[in-house]
Each structure stands twice: as structure tokens, then as C-alpha cells.
Backbone as numpy.savetxt, mean C-alpha at the origin, in Angstrom:
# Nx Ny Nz CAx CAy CAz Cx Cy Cz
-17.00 9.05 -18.58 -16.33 8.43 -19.72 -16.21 6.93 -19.48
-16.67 6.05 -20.27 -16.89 4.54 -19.99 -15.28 3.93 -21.02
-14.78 3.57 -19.83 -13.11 2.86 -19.92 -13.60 1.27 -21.65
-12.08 2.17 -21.85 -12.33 1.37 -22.95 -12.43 -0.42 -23.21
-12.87 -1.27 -24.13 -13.00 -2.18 -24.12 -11.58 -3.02 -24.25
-10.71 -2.32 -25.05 -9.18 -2.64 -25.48 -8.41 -2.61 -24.05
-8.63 -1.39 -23.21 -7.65 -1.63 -21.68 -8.34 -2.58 -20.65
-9.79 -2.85 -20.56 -10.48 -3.48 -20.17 -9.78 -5.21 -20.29
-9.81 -5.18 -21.56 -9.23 -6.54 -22.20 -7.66 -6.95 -21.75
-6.43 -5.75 -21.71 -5.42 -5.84 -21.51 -5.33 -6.44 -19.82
-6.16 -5.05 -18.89 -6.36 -5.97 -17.77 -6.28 -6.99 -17.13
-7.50 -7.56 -17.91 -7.79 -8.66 -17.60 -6.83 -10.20 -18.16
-6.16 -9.38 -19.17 -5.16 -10.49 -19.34 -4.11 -10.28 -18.57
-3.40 -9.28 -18.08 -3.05 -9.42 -17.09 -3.04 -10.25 -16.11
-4.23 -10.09 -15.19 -4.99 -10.66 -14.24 -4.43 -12.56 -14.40
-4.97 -12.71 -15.19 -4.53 -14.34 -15.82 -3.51 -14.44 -16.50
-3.08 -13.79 -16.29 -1.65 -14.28 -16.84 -0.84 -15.38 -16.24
-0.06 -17.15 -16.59 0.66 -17.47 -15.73 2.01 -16.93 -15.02
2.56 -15.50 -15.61 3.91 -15.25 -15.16 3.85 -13.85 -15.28
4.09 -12.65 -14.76 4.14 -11.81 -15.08 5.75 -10.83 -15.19
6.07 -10.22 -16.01 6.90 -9.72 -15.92 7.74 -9.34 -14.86
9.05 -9.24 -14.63 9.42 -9.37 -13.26 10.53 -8.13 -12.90
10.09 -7.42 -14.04 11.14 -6.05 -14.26 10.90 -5.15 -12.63
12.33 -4.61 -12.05 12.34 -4.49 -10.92 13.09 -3.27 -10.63
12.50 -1.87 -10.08 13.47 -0.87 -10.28 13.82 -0.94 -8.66
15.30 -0.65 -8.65 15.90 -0.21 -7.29 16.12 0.62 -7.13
15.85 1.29 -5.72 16.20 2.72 -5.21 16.93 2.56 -3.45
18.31 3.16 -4.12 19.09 2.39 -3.05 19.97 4.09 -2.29
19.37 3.83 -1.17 20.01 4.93 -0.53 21.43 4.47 0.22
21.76 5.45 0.79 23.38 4.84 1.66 23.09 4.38 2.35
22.08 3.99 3.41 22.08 2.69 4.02 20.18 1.97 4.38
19.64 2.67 2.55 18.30 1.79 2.66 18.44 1.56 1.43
17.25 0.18 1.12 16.87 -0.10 -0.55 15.37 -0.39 -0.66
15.21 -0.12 -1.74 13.36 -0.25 -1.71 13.48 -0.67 -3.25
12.79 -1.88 -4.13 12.58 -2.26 -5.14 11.16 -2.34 -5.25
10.51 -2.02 -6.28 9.41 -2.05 -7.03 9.29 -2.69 -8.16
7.97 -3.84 -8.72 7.96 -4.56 -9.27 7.35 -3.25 -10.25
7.33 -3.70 -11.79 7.51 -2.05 -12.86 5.60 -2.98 -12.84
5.28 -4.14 -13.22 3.62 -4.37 -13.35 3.46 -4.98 -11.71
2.33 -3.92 -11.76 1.60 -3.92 -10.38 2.26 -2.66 -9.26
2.92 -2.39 -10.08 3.84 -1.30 -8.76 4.24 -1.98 -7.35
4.09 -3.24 -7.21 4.37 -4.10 -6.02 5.38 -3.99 -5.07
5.57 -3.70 -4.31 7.17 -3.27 -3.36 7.51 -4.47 -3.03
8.64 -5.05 -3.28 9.43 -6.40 -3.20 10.55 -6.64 -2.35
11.32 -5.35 -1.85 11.77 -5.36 -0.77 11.57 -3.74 -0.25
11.71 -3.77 0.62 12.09 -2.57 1.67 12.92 -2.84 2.74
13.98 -2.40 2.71 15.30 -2.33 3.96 15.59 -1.24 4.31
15.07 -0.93 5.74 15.49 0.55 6.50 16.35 -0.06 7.54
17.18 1.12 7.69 18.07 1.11 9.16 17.88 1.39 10.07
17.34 0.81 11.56 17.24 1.26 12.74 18.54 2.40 12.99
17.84 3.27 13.57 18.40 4.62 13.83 19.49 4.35 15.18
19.08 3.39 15.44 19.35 3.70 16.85 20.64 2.04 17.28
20.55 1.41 16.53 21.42 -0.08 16.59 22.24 -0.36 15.06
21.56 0.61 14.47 22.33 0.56 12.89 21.69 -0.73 12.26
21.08 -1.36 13.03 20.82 -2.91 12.42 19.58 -2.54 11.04
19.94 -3.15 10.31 19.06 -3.18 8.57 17.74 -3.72 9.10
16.68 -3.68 8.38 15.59 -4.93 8.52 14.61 -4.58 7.33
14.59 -5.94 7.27 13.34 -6.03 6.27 11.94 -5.81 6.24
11.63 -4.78 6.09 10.52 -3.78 6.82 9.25 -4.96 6.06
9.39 -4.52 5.11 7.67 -5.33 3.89 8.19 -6.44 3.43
6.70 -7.14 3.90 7.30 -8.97 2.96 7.09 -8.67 1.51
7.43 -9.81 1.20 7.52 -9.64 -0.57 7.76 -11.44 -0.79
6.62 -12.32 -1.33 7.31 -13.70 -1.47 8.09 -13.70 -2.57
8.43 -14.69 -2.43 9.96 -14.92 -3.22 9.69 -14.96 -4.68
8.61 -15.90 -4.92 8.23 -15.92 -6.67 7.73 -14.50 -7.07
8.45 -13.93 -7.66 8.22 -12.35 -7.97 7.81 -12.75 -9.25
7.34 -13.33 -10.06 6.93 -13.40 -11.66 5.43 -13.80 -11.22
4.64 -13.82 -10.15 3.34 -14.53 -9.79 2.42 -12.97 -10.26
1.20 -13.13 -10.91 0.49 -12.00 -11.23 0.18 -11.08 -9.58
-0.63 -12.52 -9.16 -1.81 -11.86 -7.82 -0.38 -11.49 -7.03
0.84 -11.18 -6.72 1.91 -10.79 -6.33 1.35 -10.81 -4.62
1.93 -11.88 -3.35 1.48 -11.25 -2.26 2.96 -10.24 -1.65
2.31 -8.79 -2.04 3.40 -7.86 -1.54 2.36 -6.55 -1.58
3.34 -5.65 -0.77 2.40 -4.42 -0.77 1.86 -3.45 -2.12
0.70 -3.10 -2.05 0.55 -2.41 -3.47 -0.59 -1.55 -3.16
-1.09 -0.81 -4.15 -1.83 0.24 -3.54 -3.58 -0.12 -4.63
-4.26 0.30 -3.60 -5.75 0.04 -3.95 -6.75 1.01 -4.56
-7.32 0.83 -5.14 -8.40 1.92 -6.02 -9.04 1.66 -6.86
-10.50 1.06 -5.95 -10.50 1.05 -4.72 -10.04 0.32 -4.40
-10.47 0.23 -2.68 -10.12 -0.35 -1.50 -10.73 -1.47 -1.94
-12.03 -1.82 -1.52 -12.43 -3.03 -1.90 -13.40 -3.92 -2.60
-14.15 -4.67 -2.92 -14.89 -5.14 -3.37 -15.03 -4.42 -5.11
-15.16 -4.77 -6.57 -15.49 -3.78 -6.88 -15.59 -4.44 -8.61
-16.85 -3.99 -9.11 -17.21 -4.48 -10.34 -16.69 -3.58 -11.38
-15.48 -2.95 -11.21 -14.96 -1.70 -12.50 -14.02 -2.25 -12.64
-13.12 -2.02 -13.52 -11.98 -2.99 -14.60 -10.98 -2.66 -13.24
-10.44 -4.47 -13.03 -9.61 -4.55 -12.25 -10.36 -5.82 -11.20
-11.35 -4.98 -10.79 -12.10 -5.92 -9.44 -11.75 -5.41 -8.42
-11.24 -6.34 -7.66 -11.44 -6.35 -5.91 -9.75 -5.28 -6.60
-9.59 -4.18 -5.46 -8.13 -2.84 -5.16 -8.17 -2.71 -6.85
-9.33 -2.60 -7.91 -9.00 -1.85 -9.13 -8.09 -2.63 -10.11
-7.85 -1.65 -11.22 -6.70 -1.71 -12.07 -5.32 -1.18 -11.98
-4.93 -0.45 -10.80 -3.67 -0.05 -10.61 -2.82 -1.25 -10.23
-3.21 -2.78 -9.54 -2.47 -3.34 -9.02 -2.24 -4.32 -10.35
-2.80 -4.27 -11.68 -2.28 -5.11 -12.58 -2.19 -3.94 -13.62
-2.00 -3.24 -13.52 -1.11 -2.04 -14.55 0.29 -2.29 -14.84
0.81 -1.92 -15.80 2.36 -1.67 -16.21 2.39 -0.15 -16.02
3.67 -0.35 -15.09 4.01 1.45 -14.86 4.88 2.16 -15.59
5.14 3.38 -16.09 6.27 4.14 -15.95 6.98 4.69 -14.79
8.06 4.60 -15.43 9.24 5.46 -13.92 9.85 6.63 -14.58
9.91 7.45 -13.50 10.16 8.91 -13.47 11.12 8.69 -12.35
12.11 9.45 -13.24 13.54 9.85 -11.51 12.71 11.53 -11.33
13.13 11.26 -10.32 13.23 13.17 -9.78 14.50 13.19 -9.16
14.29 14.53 -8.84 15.35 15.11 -7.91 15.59 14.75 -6.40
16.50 14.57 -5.64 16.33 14.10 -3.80 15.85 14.90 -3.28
14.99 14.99 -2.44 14.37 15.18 -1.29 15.55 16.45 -0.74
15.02 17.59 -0.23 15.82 18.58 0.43 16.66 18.00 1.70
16.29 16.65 2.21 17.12 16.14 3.44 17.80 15.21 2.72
17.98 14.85 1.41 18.74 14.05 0.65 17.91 12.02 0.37
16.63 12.07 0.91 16.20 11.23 0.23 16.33 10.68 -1.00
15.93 9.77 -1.45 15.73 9.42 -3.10 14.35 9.60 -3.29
14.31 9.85 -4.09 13.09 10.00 -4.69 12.40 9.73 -5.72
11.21 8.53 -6.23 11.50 8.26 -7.78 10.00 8.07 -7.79
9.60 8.38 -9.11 7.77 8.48 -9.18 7.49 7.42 -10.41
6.26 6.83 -10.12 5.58 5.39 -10.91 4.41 5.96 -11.44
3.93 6.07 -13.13 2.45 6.40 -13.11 2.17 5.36 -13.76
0.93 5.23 -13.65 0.51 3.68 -14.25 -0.29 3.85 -15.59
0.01 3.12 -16.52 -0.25 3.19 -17.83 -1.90 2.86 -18.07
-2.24 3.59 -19.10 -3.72 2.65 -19.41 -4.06 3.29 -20.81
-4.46 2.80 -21.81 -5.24 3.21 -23.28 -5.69 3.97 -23.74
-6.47 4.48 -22.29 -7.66 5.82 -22.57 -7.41 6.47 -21.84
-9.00 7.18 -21.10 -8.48 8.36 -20.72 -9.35 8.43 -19.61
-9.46 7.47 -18.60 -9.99 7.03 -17.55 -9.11 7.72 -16.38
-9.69 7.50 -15.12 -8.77 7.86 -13.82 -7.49 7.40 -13.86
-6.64 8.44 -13.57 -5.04 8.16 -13.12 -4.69 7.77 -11.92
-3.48 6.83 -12.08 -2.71 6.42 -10.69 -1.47 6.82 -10.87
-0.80 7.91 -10.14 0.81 7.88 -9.57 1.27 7.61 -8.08
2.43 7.30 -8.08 3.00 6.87 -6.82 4.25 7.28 -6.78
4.79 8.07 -5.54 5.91 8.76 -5.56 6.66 8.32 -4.01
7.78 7.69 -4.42 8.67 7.27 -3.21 9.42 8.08 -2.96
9.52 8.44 -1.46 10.54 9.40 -0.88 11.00 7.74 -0.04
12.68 7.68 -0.19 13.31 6.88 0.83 14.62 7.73 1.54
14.70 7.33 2.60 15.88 7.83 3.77 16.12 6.38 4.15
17.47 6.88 5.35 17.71 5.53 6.14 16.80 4.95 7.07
15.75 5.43 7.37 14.89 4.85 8.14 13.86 5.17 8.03
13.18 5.67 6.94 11.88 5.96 6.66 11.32 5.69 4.62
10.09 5.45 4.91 9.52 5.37 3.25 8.52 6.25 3.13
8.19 7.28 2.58 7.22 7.98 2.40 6.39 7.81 1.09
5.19 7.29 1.18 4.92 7.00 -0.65 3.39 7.80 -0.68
3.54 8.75 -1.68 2.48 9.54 -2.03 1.84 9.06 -3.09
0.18 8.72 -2.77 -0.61 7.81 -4.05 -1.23 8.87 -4.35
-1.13 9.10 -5.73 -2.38 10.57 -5.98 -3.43 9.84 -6.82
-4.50 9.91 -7.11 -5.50 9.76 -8.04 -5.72 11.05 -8.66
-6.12 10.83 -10.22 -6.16 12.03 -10.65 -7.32 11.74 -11.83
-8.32 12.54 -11.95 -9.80 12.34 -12.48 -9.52 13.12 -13.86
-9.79 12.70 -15.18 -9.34 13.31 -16.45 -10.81 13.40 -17.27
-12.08 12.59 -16.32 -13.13 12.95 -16.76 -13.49 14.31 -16.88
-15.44 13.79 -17.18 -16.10 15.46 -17.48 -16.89 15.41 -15.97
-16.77 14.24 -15.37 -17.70 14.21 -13.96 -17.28 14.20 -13.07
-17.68 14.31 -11.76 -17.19 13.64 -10.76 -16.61 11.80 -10.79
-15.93 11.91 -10.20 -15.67 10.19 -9.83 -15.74 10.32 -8.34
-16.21 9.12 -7.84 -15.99 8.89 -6.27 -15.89 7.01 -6.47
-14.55 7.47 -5.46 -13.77 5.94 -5.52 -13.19 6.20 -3.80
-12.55 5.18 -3.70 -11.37 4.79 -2.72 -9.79 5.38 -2.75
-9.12 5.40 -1.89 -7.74 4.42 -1.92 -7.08 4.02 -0.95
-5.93 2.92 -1.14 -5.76 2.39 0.05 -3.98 1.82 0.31
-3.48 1.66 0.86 -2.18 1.35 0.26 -2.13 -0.10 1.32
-2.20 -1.23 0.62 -1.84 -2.65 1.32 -0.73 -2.84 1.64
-0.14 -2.54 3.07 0.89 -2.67 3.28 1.22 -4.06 3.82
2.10 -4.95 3.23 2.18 -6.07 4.12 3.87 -6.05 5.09
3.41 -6.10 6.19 4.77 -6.21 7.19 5.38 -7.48 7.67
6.56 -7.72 7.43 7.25 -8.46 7.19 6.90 -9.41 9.30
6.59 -10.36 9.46 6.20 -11.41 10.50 6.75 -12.37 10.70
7.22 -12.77 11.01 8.40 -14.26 11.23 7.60 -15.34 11.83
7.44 -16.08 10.72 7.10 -17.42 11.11 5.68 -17.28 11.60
4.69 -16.12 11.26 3.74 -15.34 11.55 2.92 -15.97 13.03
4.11 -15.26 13.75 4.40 -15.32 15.09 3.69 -13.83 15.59
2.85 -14.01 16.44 2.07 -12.62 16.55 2.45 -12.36 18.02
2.80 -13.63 18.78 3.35 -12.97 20.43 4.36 -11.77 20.27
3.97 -10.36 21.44 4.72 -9.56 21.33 4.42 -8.47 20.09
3.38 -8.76 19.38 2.78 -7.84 18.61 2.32 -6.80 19.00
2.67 -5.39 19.69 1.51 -4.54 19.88 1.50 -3.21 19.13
0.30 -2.62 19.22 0.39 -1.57 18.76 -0.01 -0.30 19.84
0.47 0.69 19.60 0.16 1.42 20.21 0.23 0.57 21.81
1.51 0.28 21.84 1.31 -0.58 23.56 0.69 -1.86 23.50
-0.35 -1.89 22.57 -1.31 -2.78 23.43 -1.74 -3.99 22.30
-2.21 -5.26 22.54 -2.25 -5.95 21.73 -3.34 -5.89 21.12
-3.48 -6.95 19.57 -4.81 -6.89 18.73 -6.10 -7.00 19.75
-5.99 -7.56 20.23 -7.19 -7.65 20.98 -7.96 -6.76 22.23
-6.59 -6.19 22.54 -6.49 -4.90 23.75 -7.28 -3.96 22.70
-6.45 -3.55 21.50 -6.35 -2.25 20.68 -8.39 -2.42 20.47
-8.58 -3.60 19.51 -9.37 -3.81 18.51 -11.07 -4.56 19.00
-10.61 -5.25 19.98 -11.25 -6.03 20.64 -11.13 -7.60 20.78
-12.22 -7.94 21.79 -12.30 -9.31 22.03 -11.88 -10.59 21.00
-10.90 -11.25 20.49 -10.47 -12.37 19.83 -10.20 -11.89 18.07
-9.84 -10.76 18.41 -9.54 -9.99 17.11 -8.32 -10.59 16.57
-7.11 -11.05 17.56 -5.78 -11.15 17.16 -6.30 -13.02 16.12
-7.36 -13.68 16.61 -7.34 -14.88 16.38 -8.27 -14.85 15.13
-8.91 -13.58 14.75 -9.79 -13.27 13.97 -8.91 -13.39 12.59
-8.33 -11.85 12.86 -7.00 -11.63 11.91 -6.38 -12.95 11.49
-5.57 -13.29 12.32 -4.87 -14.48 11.45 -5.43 -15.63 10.90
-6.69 -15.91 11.19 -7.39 -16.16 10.22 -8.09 -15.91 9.00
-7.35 -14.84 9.20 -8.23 -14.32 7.26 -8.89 -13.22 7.39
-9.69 -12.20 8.54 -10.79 -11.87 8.52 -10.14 -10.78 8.72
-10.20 -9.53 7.93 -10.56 -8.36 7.92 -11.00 -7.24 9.02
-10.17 -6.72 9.79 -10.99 -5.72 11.28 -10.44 -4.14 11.11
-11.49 -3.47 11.54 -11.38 -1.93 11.57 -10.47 -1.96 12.52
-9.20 -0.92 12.67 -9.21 -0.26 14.05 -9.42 1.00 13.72
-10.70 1.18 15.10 -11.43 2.27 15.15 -10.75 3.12 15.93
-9.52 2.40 16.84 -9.54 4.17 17.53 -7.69 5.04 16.43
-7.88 4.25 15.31 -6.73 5.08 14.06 -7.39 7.25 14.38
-6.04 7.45 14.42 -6.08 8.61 14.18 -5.00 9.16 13.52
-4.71 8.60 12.72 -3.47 9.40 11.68 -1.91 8.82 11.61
-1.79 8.19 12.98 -0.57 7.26 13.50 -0.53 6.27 14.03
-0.03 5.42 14.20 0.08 4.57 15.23 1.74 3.76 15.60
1.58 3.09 16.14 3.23 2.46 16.36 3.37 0.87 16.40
3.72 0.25 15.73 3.62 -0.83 15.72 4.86 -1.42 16.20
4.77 -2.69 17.46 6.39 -3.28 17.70 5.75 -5.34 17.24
7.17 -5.29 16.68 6.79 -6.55 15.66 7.75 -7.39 16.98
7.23 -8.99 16.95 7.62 -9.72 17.80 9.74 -9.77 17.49
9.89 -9.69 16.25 11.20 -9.40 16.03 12.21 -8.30 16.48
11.39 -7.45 17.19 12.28 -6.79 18.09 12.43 -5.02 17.36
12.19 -4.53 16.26 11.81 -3.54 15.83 10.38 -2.80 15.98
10.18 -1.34 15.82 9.51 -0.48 15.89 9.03 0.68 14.54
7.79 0.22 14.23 7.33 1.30 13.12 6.52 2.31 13.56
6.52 3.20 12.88 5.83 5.01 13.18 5.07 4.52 11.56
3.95 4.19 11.87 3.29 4.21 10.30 1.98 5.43 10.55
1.94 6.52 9.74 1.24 7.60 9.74 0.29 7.37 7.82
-0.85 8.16 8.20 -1.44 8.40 6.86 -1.96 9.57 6.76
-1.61 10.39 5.74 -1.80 11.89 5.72 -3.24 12.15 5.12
-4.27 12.64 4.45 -4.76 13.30 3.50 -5.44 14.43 4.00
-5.92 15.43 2.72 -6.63 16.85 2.90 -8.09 16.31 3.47
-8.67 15.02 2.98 -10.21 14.54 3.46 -9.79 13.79 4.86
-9.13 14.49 5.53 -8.47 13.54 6.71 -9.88 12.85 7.50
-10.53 13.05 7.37 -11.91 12.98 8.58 -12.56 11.33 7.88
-11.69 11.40 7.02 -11.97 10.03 6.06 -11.01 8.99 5.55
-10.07 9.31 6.72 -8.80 8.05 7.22 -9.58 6.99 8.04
-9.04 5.60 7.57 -9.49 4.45 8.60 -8.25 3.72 8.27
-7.99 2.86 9.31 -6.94 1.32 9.16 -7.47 0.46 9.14
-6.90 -0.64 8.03 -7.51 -2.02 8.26 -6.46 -2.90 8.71
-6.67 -4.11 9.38 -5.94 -5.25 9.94 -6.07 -6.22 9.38
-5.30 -7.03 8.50 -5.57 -8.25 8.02 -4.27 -9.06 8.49
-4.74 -10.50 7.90 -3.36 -11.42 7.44 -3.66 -12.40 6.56
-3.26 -13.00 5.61 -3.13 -13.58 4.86 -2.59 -14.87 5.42
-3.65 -16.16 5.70 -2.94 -17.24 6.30 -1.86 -18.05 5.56
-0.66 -18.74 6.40 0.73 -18.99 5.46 1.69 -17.90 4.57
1.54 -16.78 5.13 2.29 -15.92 4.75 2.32 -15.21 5.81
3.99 -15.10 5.82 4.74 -14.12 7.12 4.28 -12.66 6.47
3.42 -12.24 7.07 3.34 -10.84 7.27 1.67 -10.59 7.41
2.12 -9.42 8.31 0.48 -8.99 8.90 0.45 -7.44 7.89
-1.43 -6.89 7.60 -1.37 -5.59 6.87 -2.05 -4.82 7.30
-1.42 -3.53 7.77 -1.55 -2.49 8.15 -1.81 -2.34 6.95
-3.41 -1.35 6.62 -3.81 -0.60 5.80 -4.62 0.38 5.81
-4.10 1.84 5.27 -4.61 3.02 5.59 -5.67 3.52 4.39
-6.53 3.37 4.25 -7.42 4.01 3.22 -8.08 5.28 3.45
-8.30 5.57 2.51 -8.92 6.90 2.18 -10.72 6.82 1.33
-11.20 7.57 2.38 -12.95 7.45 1.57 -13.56 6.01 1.43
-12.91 4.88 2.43 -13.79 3.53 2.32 -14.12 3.27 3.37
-15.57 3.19 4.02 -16.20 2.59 4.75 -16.93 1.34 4.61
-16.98 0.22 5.40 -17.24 -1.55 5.41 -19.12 -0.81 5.30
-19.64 0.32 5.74 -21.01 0.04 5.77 -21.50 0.46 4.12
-20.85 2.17 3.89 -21.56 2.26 2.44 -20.49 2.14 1.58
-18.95 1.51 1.56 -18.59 0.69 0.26 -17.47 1.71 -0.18
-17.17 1.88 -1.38 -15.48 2.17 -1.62 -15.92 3.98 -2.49
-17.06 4.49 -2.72 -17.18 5.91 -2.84 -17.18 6.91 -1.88
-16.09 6.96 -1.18 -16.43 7.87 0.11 -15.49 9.42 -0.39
-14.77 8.62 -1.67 -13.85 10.24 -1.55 -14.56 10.69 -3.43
-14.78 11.99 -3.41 -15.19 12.43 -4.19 -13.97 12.88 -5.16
-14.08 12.78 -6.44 -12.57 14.11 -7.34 -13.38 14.56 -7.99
-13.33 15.97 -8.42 -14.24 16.38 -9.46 -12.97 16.78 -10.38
-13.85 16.89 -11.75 -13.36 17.12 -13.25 -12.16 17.69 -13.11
-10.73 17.47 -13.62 -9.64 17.48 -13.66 -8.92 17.88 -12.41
-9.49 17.44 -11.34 -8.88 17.36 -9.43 -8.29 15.88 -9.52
-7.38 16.07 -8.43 -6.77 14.84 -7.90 -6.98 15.38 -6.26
-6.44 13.76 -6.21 -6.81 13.51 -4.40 -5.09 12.88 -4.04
-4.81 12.94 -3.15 -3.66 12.24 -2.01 -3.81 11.87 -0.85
-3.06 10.79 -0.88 -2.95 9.68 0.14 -1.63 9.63 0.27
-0.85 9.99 1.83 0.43 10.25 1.72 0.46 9.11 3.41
1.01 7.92 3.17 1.76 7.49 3.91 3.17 7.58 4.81
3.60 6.80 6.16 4.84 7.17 6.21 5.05 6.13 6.86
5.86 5.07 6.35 6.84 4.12 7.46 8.19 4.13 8.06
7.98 4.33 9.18 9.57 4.56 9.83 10.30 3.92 10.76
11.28 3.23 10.56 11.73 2.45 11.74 11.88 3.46 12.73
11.81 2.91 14.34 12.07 4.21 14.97 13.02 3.43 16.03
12.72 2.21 16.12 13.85 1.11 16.77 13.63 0.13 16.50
């Protein structure tokens, strides 16, 4: 089904827009908050509680001008990258206007609140479903195919983590630093702009930020054999991005996950302070 010319158009005005709407839903647990920008689904803050010192922290950056279209904050991709279908480079979900859905809490008493993203026709779907606790975010991205064909796309969730003064001493993951983990001058790669696999991702990892906290960031799916992380940073902006995609490989490109005719796919993340 070839996406219409009318959402095509909305898109893209989007895209150029000088200001974008700055409507902001909060989901505030007893001692976390997580806000979402309603266009782009953008996460603008996240505050979990170390379990273990009680101390708050500001898990995901989010810059301050929240009315900016290209928004630098976390948001979710589809695809992952590069990409000549309405939207471009991470799709049309990241300049969509969403709906919000409350649900019910979580059986351990989470909040819980679901985003689907609007569009004209009757092209691929995006929802996004936040589970929050005091020290964890769980966000489930589903894609959901309303064609008569297969689709094969991506997804990816850009997480950006909050970096001070994007100070990388004391960065490690899994123990060990960018360059231990990833290789030779990777850490100097990254903060320059450049894009790196880590190849030895297997579903988890642990990240300790030079600020003195600890994340458990996990990525779930049923095509698990088709999880990868990417490493970026964005130069002049505090925060480094952990990103978990689904079905995108740098050699053959952002079709790695298949949906057939009225299937959906999931991509289930998890960030958790753990200290």
C-alpha cells in the first residue's frame, strides 16, 4: 500500500517546522517521573531513584528548548537508519503526533501509559507503552503491519543518557571502557560523531556513568538473534546513546526484521538504575 500523499505532506511539514508543539504528558510515580513530548513521542525527562542511596537522577538528557522539531532527546526509530520512505533518516514515528492511552498499573504497581502515533492512512503502525517504577523504565515499541504484504523495516529506540559536561572519564561498560569493550580509539571515535557497533551486546549490558550511578539497560525481542547496540554521541551535547535495534545491520541496511500481513513485531527495552 503506497502511503498517502496528504500524510506524506503533513510529515514533512512537520519536519520544518520552526517550533513544534510542546504538549507534554507526565507520568509520575511515588518516587519516579518520566514526561513525553505528545509530537515525536520524545522523552524529556526521566527521574529514577537509586535503590540503594535513595538519591533521584536524571537518567535521559532532554535539551532544554523542548518546542525544537529535530528534538535532541530519546525517541524511537523505524527505521533505524538511513532511509528514503516518509520521514527519512529513524522514519515517521519521530515527527508524528501521538495519542495517549492510560492503562491500568503494572501488577508490581508501576504506571503505565501507552502512545500510538497518528497518521491519515493506512500504512505501518507505531505504539509505545511505558511501564515506570522507582528505578526502572520499561518501554515496549510494537510495529504493527495493516498492509496486504510483507513489510521489512527496522527498529530502534535512541536512547540518549544523560553525561555531564560530556565527560567520558570513568565511563564503563560492562567493567570496561569504550575502547576496552569496542576497540582501539573507539571512545575518541564516538565523541566525535561517529557511530560504532558493540559487537559483543547480548541482550544486557551495564553501564557506570562518570557521575557516579549504574544502569542495567536490557533489549528484549522474539527475533532476538537480531539484537545489536549502537554507540554514539552527539558533539556539544551532554549525553552519550546507547541504542538497541532490532533487524538493522550497517552491511545490508534497515530490512532485517520481516512483519507479515496484519503481524506486529516488539522491541521491549529496560532501563534500570541499579546504583
Amino acid at each position: 500500500m503506497d502511503t498517502s500523499p496528504d500524510f506524506i505532506r503533513e510529515i514533512e511539514d512537520h519536519k520544518s517546522a520552526e517550533a513544534a508543539p510542546t504538549e507534554v504528558v507526565e507520568i509520575n510515580g511515588e518516587h519516579s517521573r518520566l514526561g513525553v513530548r505528545l509530537r515525536g513521542c520524545f522523552i524529556t525527562s526521566c527521574e529514577l531513584t537509586d535503590p540503594k542511596s535513595e538519591r533521584k537522577v536524571d537518567v535521559l538528557h532532554c535539551e532544554p528548548n523542548t518546542d525544537v522539531a529535530k528534538l535532541t532527546a530519546s525517541h524511537v526509530m523505524m527505521p533505524v537508519s538511513k532511509s528514503e520512505g516518509v520521514g527519512g533518516q529513524h522514519g515517521y514515528p519521530r515527527w508524528a503526533d501521538y495519542h495517549e492511552f492510560e492503562l491500568l498499573d503494572s501488577i508490581e504497581g508501576g504506571k503505565r501509559v501507552s502512545f500510538q502515533a497518528m497518521r491519515s492512512d493506512f500504512g505501518p503502525g507505531l505504539a509505545k507503552v511505558f511501564e515506570l517504577s522507582e528505578s526502572r523504565l520499561v518501554t515496549h515499541t510494537i510495529a504493527m503491519n495493516y498492509e496486504d504484504d510483507f513489510i521489512h523495516t527496522s527498529l530502534g529506540e535512541h536512547l540518549y543518557f544523560s553525561l555531564d559536561g560530556e565527560k567520558v572519564d570513568g565511563l564503563l561498560v560492562d567493567g570496561k571502557t569504550l575502547d576496552e569493550s569496542i576497540g582501539e580509539n573507539a571512545e575518541r571515535d564516538i565523541m566525535s560523531g561517529k557511530s560504532m557497533l558493540f559487537k559483543a551486546f547480548n541482550g544486557e549490558i551495564e553501564i557506570d556513568f562518570p557521575s557516579g550511578h549504574r544502569v542495567k539497560l536490557t533489549a528484549e525481542a522474539a527475533q532476538s538473534e537480531n539484537l545489536k547496540m549502537i554507540v554514539w554521541h552527539r558533539p556539544g551535547s551532554e549525553s552519550i546513546c546507547f541504542e538497541p535495534t532490532l533487524g538493522f545491520d550497517k552491511e545490508t541496511g534497515n530490512e532485517g526484521l520481516p512483519i507479515g500481513p496484519g503481524e506486529m513485531a516488539e522491541l521491549t527495552t529496560t532501563i534500570e538504575l541499579v546504583r
